[in-house]
C-alpha positions in Angstrom: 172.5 271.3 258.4 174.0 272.1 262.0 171.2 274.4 262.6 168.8 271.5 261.5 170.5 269.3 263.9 171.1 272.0 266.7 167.0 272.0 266.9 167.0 268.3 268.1 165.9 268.1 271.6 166.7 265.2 274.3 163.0 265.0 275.4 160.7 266.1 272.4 157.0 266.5 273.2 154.9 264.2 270.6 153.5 265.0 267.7 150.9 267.5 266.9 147.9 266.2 265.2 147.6 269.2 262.8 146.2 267.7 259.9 142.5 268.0 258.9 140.4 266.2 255.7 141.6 268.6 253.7 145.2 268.6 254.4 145.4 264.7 254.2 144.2 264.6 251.0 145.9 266.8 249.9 149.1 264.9 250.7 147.5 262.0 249.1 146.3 263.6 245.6 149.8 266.2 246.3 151.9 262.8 246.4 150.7 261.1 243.7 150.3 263.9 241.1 154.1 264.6 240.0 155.4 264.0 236.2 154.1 260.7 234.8 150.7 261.5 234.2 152.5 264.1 231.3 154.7 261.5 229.7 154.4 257.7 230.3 151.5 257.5 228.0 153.5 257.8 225.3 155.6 254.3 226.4 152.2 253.0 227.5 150.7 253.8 223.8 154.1 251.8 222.5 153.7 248.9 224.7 149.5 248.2 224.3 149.6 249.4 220.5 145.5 250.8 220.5 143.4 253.7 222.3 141.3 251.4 223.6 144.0 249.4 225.4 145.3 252.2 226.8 142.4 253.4 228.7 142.3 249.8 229.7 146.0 250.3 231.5 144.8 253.6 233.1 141.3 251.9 234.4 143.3 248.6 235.4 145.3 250.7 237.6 142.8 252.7 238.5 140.4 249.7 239.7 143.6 248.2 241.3 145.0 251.4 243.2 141.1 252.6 244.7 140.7 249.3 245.6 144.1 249.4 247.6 142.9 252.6 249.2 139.8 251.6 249.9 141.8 248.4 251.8 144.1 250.3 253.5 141.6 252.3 255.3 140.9 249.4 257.6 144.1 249.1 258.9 144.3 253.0 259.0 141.9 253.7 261.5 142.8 250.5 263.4 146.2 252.2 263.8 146.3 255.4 263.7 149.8 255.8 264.6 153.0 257.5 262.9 154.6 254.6 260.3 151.9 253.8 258.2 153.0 250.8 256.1 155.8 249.7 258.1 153.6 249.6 261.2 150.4 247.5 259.8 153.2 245.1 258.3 155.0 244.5 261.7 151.4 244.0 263.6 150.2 241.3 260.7 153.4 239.6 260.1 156.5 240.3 262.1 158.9 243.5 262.5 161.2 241.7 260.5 158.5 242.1 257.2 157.4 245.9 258.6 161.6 246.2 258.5 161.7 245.1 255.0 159.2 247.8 253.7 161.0 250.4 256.1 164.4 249.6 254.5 163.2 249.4 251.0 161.3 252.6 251.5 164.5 254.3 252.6 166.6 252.8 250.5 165.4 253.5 247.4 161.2 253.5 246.8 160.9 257.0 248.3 164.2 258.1 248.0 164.7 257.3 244.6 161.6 258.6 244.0 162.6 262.2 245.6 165.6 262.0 243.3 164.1 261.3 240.2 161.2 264.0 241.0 164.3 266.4 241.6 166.0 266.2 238.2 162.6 266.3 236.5 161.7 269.8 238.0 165.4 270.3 237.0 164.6 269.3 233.5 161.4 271.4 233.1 163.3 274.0 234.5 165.3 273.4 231.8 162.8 274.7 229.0 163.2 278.1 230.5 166.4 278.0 231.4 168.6 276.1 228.9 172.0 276.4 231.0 170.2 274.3 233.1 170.8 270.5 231.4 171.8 267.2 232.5 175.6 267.4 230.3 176.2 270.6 231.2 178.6 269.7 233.8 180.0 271.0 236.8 182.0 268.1 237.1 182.5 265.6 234.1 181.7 262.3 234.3 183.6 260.0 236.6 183.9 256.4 235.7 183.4 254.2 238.9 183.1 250.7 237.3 182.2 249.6 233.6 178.3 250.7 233.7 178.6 253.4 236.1 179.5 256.9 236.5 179.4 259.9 239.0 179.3 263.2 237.7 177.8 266.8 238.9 175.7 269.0 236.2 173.6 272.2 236.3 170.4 269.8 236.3 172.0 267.8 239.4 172.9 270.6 241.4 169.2 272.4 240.8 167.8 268.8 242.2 170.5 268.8 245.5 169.2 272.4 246.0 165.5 271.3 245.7 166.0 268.0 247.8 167.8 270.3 250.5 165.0 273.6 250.1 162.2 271.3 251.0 163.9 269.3 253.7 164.8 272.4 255.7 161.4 273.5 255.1 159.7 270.5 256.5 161.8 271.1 259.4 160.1 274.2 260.3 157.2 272.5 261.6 153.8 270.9 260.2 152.0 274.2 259.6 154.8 275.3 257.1 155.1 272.1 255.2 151.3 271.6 254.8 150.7 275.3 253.7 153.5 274.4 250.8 151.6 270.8 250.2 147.8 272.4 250.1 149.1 275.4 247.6 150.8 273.2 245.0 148.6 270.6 245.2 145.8 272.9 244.1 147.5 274.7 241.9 149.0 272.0 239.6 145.4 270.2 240.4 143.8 273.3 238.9 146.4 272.7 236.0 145.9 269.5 235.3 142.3 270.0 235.1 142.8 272.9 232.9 144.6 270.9 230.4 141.6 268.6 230.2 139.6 271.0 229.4 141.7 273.1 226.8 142.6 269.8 225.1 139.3 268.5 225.0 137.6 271.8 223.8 140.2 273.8 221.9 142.5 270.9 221.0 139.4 268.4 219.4 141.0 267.2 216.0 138.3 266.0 214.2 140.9 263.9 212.0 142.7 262.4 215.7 139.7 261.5 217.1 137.7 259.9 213.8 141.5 257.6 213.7 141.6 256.9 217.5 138.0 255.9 218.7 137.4 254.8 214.8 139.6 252.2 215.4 139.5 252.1 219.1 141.0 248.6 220.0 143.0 248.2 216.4 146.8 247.5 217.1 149.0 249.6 215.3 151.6 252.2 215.1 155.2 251.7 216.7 155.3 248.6 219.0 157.7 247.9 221.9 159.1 244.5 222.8 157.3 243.5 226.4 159.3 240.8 227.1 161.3 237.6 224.9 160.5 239.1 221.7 156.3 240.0 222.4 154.9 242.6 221.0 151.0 244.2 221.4 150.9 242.6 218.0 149.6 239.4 219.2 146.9 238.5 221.9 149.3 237.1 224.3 151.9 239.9 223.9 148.8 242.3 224.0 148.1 241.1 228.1 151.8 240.8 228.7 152.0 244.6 226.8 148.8 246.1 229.3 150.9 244.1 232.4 154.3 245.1 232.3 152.6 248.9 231.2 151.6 248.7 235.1 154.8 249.8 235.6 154.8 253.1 234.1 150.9 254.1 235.4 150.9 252.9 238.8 154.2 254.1 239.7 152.8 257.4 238.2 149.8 257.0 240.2 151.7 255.7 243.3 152.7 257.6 247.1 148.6 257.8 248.0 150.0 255.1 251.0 152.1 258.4 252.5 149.3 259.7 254.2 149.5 256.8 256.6 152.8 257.7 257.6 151.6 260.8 259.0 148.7 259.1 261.0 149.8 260.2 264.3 149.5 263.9 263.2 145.9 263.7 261.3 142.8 265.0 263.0 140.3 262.2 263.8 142.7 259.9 261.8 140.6 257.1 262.3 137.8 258.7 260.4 139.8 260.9 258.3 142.1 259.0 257.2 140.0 256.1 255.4 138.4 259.4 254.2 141.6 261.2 252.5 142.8 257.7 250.9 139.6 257.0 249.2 138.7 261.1 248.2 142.4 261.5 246.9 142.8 258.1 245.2 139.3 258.8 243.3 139.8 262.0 242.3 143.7 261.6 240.9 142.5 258.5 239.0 139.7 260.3 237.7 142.1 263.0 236.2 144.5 260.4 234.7 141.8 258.6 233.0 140.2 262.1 231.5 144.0 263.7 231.0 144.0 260.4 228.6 141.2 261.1 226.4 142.2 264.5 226.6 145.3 263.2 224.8 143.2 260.8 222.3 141.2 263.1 221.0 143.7 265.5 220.4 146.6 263.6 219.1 146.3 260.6 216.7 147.6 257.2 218.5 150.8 257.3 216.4 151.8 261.5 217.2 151.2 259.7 220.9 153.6 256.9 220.3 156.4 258.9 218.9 156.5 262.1 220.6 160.1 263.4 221.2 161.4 262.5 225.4 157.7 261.0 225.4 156.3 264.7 226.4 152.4 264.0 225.6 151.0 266.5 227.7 153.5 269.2 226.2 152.2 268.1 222.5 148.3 268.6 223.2 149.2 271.9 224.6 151.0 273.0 221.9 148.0 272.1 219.9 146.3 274.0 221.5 148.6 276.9 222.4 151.1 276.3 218.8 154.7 277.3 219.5 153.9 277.9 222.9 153.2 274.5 224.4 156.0 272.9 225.7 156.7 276.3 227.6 153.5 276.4 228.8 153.9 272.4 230.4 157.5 273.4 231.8 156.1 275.8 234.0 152.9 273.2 235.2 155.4 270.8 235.9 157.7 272.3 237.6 154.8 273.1 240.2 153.7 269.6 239.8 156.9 268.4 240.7 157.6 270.5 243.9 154.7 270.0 245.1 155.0 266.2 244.4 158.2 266.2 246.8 157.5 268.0 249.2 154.4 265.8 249.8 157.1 262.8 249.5 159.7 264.2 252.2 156.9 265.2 254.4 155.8 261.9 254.6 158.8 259.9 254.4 160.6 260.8 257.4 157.3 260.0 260.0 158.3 256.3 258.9 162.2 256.3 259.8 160.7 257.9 262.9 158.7 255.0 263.4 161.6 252.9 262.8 163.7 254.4 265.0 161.2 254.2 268.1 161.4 250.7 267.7 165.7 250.6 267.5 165.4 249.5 263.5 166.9 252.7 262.2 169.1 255.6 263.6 168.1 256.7 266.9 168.4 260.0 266.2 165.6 259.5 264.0 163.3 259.1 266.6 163.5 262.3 267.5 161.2 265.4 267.1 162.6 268.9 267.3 161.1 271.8 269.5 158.4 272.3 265.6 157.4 268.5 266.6 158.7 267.0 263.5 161.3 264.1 262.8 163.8 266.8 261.9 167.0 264.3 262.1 164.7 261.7 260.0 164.4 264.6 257.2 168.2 265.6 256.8 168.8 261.9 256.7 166.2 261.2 254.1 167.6 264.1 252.1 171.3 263.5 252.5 170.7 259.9 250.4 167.8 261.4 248.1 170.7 263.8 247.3 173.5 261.1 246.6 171.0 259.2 244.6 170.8 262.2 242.3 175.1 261.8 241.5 175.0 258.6 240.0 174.6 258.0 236.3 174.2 254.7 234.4 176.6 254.4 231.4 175.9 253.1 227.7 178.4 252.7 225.5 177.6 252.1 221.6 180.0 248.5 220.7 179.8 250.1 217.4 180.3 253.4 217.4 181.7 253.6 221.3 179.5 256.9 221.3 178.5 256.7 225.7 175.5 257.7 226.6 174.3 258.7 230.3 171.4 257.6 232.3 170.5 258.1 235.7 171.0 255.2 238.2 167.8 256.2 240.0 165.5 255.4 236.9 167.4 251.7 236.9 166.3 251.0 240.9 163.1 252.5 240.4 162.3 249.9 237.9 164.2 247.3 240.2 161.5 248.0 243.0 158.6 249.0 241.5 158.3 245.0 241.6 159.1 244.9 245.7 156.8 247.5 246.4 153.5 245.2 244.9 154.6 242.6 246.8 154.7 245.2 250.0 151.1 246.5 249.0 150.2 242.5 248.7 151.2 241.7 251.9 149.9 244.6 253.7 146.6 244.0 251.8 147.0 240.2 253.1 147.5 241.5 256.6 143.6 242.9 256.9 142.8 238.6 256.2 145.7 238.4 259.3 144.9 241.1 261.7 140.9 239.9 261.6 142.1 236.2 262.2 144.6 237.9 265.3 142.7 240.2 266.6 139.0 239.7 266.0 138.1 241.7 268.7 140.5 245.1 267.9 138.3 248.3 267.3 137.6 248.8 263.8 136.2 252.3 263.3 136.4 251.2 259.5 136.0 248.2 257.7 137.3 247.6 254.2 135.1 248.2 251.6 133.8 245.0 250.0 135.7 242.5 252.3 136.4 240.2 251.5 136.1 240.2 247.8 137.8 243.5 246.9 140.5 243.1 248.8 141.3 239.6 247.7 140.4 240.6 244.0 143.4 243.2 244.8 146.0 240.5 245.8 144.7 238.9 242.7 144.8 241.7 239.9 148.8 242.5 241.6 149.8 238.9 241.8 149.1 238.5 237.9 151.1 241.7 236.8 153.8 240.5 239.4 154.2 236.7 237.4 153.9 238.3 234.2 156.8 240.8 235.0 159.0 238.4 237.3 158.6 236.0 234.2 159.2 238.7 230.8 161.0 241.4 232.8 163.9 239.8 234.9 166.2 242.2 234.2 164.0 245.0 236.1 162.0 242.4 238.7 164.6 240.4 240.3 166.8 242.9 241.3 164.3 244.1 243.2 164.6 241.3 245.2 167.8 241.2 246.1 167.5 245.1 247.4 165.0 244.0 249.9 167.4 241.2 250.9 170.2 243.4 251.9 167.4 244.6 254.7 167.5 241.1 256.2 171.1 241.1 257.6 170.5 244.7 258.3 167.8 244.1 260.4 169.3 241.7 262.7 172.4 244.0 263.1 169.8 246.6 264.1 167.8 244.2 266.4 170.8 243.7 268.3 172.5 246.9 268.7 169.6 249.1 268.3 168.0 251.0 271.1 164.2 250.9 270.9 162.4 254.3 273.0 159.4 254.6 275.0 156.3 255.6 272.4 155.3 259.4 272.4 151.3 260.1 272.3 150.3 262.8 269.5 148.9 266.0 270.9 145.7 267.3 270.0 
């Protein structure tokens, strides 16, 4: 890390805008593609109770995340400028709300997910390496408190040395980390793909699909509680069931914002951004909609439901590769998952960078080193992404007193997936703002369908946000209280922050 830091010059030159079409959506399909699409369909399948419904989650956050996209390229080419999310949000509102998102973002919502990406690569890693495992320790588990634990295994240590490979890589310069992002992307693409092909062709099961789209919306099978005792077996717990399941497929289909984090470093960004957000959005939803039939038609609704650790993808494979598919998904995603992250650090650190420019984060930040990228922002992004990986969540069995160990990163993932709709809200809410503000700004691109789709965006998120504030509280308000600690926070950087003189991209 001293070498990292040693690069750090006084007066770094801006950034250069090395990103083309290609690249940038490649960071947007590269960021969203990482584990989920292989295994939250089998919660999903628990939670709506029917094929049909489950297509209906995967569309309904399809619908919801292109129309986001679609939203967000307004405010793209408006400002082009490194920051993304945290920059629209301090131009509509205040940089006390673009603070808020910043905070959050470090503080757990990309973090947390770097850390949980991390120990799944570890995990998959796992299948080929079985000394690799999350209780085979290094260092036994440490009780800190009565839920919690800290502890150091061979899967933890593989995810510190992943979080740290791809940081120090990023730190090489932009030319580096987008040659790693464009390779895996296409690669586990090409993977993805493949498995939607070899499980629709060689994996049809006359028997799955005649039980499946025979009784396409029929509830059956094993049912999960949604919320106060609701299950998919009523109509009421059936919308509760296909809301709170918005959890699990659009965090699996979120990060396509990260690409506006990197705006001052995109070619044309005003063109090519709008452009990457809506080619990337379409073409990973498109996958996790035909990855799901894929699934359907080779596994009956109730294989789906009950597969061990939820590992879908792994069971269609191993119909159609027998004995050999769960080997076969390790190694797709552990590429998946890499390349996942490293989109994720990439883009993560151009928004502390941001921060710190305007004295909200640490100065040092703010920097670029003599590659022209936010090196200090990277080892800082890492350093927590790492400590997040230590923690463990502790369950212990009143009867039995057998403890079992979770991860405390899965807990504040849950706890923010909540924040993070109503970030995408209000940002979404700030094209309305910006137009009322600034009706005369240049606006290379206007969102698509404005005013309807937008506002039929705030609409679609604000339901699934009442319905999981009301039957999830244990995962929703949390959430709120992490993007509280960022208000005292924010005034204690306001004060004795120092904010630096903006640095123009070079072409």
């Amino acid at each position: 890390m001293a070498d990292i830091a040693a690069t750090v010059v006084d007066k770094p030159a801006g950034f250069i805008r090395g990103l083309g079409l290609l690249d940038s959506t490649m960071i947007v399909a590269g960021s969203m593609i990482g584990s989920g699409i292989y295994i939250v369909s089998g919660e999903i399948s628990r939670q709506v109770g029917s094929p049909g419904w489950l297509l209906v989650v995967w569309i309904v956050t399809g619908l919801l995340t292109i129309m986001a996209a679609l939203s967000y390229g307004e405010l793209a080419a408006m400002m082009p400028k490194a920051g993304g999310q945290y920059v629209y949000l301090r131009e509509a509102f205040s940089p006390l709300w673009g603070f808020l998102y910043g905070w959050t973002l470090f503080l757990v919502i990309q973090t947390g997910t770097i850390a949980a990406v991390a120990v799944g690569f570890a995990r998959f890693l796992g299948v080929l390496l079985p000394s690799i495992a999350e209780n085979n320790y290094i260092i036994s588990p440490i009780r800190i408190g009565g839920g919690y634990a800290l502890s150091f295994s061979t899967a933890q240590l593989i995810g510190v040395l992943m979080i740290a490979l791809l940081t120090l890589m990023n730190t090489w310069g932009l030319k580096f980390g987008k040659l790693v992002q464009n390779v895996f992307t296409i690669t586990k693409t090409g993977a993805l793909i493949g498995l939607i092909l070899l499980g629709v062709i060689l994996g049809w099961d006359g028997a799955a699909v005649k039980a499946n789209f025979g009784n396409f919306w029929g509830v059956r099978g094993t049912l999960q509680e949604v919320g106060q005792g609701l299950t998919a077996a009523t109509a009421f717990g059936l919308f509760v069931g296909v809301c709170v399941a918005q959890t699990n497929s659009l965090f699996s289909a979120d990060a396509w914002n990260n690409i506006t984090f990197t705006a001052g470093e995109v070619k044309n960004p005003r063109k090519n951004i709008p452009l990457s957000l809506a080619f990337g959005t379409f073409l990973v939803i498109t996958l996790y909609l035909l990855a799901n039939v894929a699934y359907l038609v080779s596994l009956p609704l109730e294989t789906i439901q009950n597969v061990p650790a939820d590992r879908v993808a792994s069971a269609t494979a191993n119909v159609v590769f027998p004995g050999y598919g769960a080997l076969i998904m390790a190694i797709a995603m552990m590429i998946s998952t890499f390349g996942c992250n490293n989109g994720l650090i990439l883009a993560g650190a151009r928004a502390y960078y941001a921060m710190a420019r305007d004295g909200l984060f640490f100065k040092s930040s703010g920097s670029l080193n003599k590659q022209r990228v936010p090196a200090w922002g990277l080892v800082i992004q890492g350093i927590w992404s790492a400590l997040l990986v230590l923690p463990r969540t502790v369950t212990e069995n009143p009867r039995t007193h057998a403890v079992t160990y979770g991860n405390l990163y899965s807990d504040l993932l849950q706890y923010v997936i909540s924040a993070a709709l109503i970030f995408y809200i209000l940002t979404i809410a700030g094209i309305f703002q910006l137009r009322r503000k600034r009706p005369n700004a240049e606006r290379p691109y206007r969102a698509f369908g404005y005013p309807v789709v937008p506002a039929l965006y705030m609409i679609g998120a604000a339901v699934i946000l009442a319905v999981l504030f009301t039957y999830q509280t244990k995962t929703t308000w949390p959430g709120l209280a992490i993007l509280a600690t960022g208000i005292p926070v924010y005034f204690l950087w306001r004060k004795f922050g120092t904010p630096q003189p903006s640095q123009e991209a070079e072409e």
